[in-house]
GUPAMI-435306 format. One record per residue (C-alpha): residue number from 0; x, y, z. Coordinates in steps of 0.05 Angstrom, whole numbers, plus 32768, in hexadecimal, padded with zeros to 4 digits. Layout:
REM residues N
+-----+------+------+------+
|   k |   xx |   yy |   zz |
+-----+------+------+------+
| NUM |    X |    Y |    Z |
...
+-----+------+------+------+
REM end
This chain:
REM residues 205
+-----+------+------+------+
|   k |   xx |   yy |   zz |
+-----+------+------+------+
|   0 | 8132 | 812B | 7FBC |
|   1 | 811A | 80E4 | 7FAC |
|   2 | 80CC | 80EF | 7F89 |
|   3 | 809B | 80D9 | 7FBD |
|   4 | 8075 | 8094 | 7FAA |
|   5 | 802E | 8092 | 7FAF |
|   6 | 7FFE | 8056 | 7FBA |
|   7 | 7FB8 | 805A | 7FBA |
|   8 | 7F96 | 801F | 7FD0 |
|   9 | 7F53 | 7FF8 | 7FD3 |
|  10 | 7F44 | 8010 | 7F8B |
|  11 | 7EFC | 7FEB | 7F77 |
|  12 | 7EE1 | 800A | 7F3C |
|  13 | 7EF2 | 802A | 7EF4 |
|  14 | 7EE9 | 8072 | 7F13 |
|  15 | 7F17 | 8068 | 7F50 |
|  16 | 7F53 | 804C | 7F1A |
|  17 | 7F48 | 807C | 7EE7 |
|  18 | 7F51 | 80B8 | 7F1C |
|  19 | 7F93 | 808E | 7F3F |
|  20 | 7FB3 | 808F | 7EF7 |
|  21 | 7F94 | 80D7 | 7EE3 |
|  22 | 7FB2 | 80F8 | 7F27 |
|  23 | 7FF6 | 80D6 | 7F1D |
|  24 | 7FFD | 80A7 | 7F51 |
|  25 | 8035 | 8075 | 7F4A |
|  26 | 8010 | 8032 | 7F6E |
|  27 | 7FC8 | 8018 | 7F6A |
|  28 | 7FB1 | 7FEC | 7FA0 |
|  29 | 7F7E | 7FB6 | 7F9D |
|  30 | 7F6B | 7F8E | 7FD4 |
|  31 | 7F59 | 7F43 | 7FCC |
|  32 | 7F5F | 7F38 | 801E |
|  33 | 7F17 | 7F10 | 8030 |
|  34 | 7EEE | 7F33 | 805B |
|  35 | 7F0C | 7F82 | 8049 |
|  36 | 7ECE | 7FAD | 802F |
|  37 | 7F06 | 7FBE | 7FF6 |
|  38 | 7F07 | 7F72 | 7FDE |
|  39 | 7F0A | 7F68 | 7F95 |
|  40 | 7F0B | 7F2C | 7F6A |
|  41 | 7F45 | 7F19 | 7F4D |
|  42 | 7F22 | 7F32 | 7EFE |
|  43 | 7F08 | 7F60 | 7F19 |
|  44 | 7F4D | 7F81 | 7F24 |
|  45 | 7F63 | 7F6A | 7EDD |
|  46 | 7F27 | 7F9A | 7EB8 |
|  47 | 7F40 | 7FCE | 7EE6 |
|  48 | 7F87 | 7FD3 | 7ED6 |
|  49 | 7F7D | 7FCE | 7E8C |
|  50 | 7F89 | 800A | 7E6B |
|  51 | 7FB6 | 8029 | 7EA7 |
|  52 | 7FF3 | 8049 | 7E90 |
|  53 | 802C | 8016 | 7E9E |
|  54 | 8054 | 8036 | 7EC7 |
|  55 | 801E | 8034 | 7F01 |
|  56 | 8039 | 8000 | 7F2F |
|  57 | 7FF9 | 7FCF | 7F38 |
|  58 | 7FF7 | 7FAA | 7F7F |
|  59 | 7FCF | 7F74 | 7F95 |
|  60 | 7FC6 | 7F72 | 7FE4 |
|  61 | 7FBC | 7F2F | 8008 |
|  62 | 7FBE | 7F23 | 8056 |
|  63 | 7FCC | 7EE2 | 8079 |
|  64 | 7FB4 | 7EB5 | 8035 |
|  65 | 7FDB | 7E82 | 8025 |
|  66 | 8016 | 7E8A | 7FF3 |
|  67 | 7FF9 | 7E63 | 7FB6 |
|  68 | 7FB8 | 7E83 | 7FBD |
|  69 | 7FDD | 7ECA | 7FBD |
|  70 | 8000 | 7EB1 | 7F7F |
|  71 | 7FC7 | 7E97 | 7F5F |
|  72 | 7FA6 | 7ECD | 7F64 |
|  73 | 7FD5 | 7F05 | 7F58 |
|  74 | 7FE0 | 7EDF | 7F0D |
|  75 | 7F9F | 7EE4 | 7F05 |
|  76 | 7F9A | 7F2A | 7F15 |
|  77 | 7FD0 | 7F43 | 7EEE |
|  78 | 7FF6 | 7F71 | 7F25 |
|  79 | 8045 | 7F7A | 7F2C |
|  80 | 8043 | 7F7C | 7F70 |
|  81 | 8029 | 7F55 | 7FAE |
|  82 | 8021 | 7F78 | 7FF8 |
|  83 | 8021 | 7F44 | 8027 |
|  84 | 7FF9 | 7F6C | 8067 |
|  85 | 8007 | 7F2E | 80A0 |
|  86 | 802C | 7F02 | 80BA |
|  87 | 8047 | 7EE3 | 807E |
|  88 | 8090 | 7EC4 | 8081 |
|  89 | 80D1 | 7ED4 | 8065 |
|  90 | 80CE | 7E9A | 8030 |
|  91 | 808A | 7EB6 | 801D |
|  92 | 80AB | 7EF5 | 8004 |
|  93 | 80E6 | 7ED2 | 7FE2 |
|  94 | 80B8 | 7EA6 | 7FBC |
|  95 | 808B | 7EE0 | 7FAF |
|  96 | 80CC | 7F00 | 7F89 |
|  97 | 80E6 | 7EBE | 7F6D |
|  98 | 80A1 | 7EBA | 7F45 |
|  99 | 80AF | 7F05 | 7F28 |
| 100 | 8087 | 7F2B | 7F53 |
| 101 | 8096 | 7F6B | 7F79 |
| 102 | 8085 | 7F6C | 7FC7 |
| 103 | 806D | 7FA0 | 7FF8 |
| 104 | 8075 | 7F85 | 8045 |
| 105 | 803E | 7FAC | 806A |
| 106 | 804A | 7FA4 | 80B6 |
| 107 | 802A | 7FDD | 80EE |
| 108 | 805E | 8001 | 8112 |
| 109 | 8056 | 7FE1 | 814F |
| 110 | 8070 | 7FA4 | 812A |
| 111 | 80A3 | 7FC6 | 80FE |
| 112 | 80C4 | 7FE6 | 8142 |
| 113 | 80C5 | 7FA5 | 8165 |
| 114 | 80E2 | 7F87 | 812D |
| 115 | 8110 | 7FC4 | 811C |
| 116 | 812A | 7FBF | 815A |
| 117 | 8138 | 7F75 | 815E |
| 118 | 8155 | 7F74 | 811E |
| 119 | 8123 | 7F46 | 80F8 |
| 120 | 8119 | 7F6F | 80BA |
| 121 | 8140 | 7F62 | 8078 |
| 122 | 8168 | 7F98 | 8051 |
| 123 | 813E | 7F84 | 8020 |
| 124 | 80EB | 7F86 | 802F |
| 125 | 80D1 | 7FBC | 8019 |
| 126 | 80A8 | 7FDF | 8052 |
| 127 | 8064 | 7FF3 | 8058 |
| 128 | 805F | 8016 | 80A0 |
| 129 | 8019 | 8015 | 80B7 |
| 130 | 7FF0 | 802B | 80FA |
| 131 | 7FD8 | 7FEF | 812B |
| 132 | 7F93 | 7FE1 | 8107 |
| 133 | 7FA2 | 7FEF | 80B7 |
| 134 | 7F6D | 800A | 8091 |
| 135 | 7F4F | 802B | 80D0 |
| 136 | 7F58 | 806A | 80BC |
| 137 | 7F8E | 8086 | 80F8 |
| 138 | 7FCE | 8095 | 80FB |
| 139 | 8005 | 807C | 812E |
| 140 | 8032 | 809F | 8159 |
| 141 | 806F | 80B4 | 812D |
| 142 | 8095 | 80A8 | 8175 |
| 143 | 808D | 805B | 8167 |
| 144 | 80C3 | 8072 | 8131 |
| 145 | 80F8 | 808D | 815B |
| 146 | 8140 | 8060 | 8159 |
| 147 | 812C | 8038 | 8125 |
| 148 | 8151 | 8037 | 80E7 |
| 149 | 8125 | 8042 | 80B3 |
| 150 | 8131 | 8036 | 8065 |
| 151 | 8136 | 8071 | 8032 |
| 152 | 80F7 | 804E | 8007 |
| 153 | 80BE | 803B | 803D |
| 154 | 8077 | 8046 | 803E |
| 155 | 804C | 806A | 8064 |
| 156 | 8007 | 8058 | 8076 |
| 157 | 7FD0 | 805A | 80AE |
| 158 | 7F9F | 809A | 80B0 |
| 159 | 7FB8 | 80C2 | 807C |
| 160 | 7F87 | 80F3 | 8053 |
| 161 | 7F94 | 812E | 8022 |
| 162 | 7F8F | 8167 | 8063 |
| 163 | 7FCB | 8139 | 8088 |
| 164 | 7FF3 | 8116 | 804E |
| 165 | 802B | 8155 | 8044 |
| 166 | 8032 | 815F | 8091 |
| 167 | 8039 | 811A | 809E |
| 168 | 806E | 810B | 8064 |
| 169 | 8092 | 814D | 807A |
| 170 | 809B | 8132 | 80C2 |
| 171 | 80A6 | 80EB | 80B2 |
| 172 | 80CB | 80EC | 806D |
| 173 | 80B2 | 80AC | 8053 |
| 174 | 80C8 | 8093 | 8010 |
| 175 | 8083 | 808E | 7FFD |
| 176 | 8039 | 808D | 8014 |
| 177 | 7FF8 | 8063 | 8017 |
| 178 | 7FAD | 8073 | 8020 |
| 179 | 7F65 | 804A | 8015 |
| 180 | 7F32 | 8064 | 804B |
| 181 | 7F4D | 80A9 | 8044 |
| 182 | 7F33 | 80B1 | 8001 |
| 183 | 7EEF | 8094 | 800C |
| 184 | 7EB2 | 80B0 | 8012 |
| 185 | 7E98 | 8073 | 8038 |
| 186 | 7EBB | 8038 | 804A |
| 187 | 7ECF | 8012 | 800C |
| 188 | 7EAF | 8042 | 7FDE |
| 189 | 7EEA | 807C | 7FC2 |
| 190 | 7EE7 | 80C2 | 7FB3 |
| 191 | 7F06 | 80DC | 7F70 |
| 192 | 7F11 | 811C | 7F88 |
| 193 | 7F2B | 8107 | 7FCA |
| 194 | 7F5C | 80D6 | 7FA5 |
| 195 | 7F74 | 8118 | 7F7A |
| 196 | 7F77 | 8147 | 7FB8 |
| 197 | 7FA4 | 8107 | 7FDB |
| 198 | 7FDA | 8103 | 7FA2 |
| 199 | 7FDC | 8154 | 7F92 |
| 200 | 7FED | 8159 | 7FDD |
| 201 | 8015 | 8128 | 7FEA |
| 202 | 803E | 8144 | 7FA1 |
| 203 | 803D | 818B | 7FCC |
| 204 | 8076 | 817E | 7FF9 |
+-----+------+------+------+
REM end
C-alpha cells in the first residue's frame, strides 16, 4: 500500500514548522489568502522553511488572486508548490507548472462531483477534496463521493482532527490528507501536540 501523504496547513510560526518536520509530515502549508486568520507574509514563510529537511514538500496557498501576484509571491516565498483554493482557470494551472512549480487544485466536493460528473476535470490536477466552507472545521458527506471516479493520489480535507483522521482515511482511502483548524488551539493559533497526535494517527492506519 501506497504511504499515506500528509499536509498540514496554515503553519505561522517557528514552533508549528519545527513540530510538522519533527512528526514527519510530508507537506507544510502556508496561507498567503487575504483576509484568512492563517495569512502570512510572503518572508515570513521564507524564515520558516529554512532549516526544514528538504524533502518536506513546502506549499503556498492562494485563493482567487491573480496569477502574477501568486507567482510573485510564491518566488518570494520560496515554496515548490502552489494550491490554488478558487476559481482559478485551467491556463492558471498550466502556467503555474510552465514556471516550475508544483500545483494542488483544492475544490469542495460539491464542486468536484459536479464537475466529476460532467467530465470537467483533467487526468492531470492534482485534487484537493474539501467540505462546502474550507477551513470550517466539518466534514462532508462521503455520499457526495459515490460514482465518481476518483484518482489513486487525492487529498482529503474538511473537519479532520487526530480522534477522526484513521476512520475517515479507512472509509474513504484517500491518497493523502490535509488539516489547519484541527490542530489549533484557537483559530489561527496551532497546537504542537495536536499537530503530532494528527500525523501519528493518520501514520496508524
Amino acid at each position: 500500500m501506497t504511504r499515506l501523504f500528509v499536509k498540514i496547513c496554515g503553519i505561522s510560526t517557528p514552533d508549528a514548522a519545527l513540530a510538522v518536520a519533527e512528526a514527519g509530515a510530508d507537506a507544510i502549508g502556508f496561507v498567503f489568502a487575504p483576509g484568512s486568520p492563517r495569512l502570512v507574509l510572503d518572508d515570513q514563510a521564507l524564515s520558516l522553511t529554512q532549516g526544514l529537511p528538504s524533502e518536506i514538500e513546502t506549499v503556498g496557498v492562494f485563493r482567487n488572486q491573480p496569477i502574477d501576484e501568486v507567482l510573485a509571491i510564491a518566488r518570494r516565498a520560496g515554496v515548490a508548490t502552489v494550491q490554488l483554493h478558487g476559481d482559478e482557470s485551467d491556463a492558471d494551472f498550466d502556467r503555474l507548472r510552465a514556471e516550475g512549480f508544483g500545483t494542488i487544485r483544492a475544490i469542495s466536493v460539491e464542486d468536484y462531483r459536479r464537475r466529476s460528473l460532467a467530465g470537467q476535470l483533467r487526468a492531470d490536477d492534482r485534487l484537493l477534496i474539501d467540505a462546502v466552507e474550507p477551513g470550517a472545521g466539518a466534514t462532508f458527506d462521503p455520499a457526495l463521493l459515490e460514482g465518481t471516479a476518483l484518482p489513486e493520489s487525492w487529498i482529503l480535507a474538511g473537519g479532520l482532527t487526530p480522534d477522526n483522521v484513521a476512520e475517515l482515511v479507512r472509509t474513504l482511502q484517500p491518497g493523502g490528507v490535509d488539516v489547519s483548524s484541527g490542530v489549533e488551539a484557537s483559530r489561527g493559533v496551532k497546537d504542537v501536540t495536536r499537530i503530532r497526535d494528527f500525523i501519528a494517527a493518520a501514520r496508524s492506519v
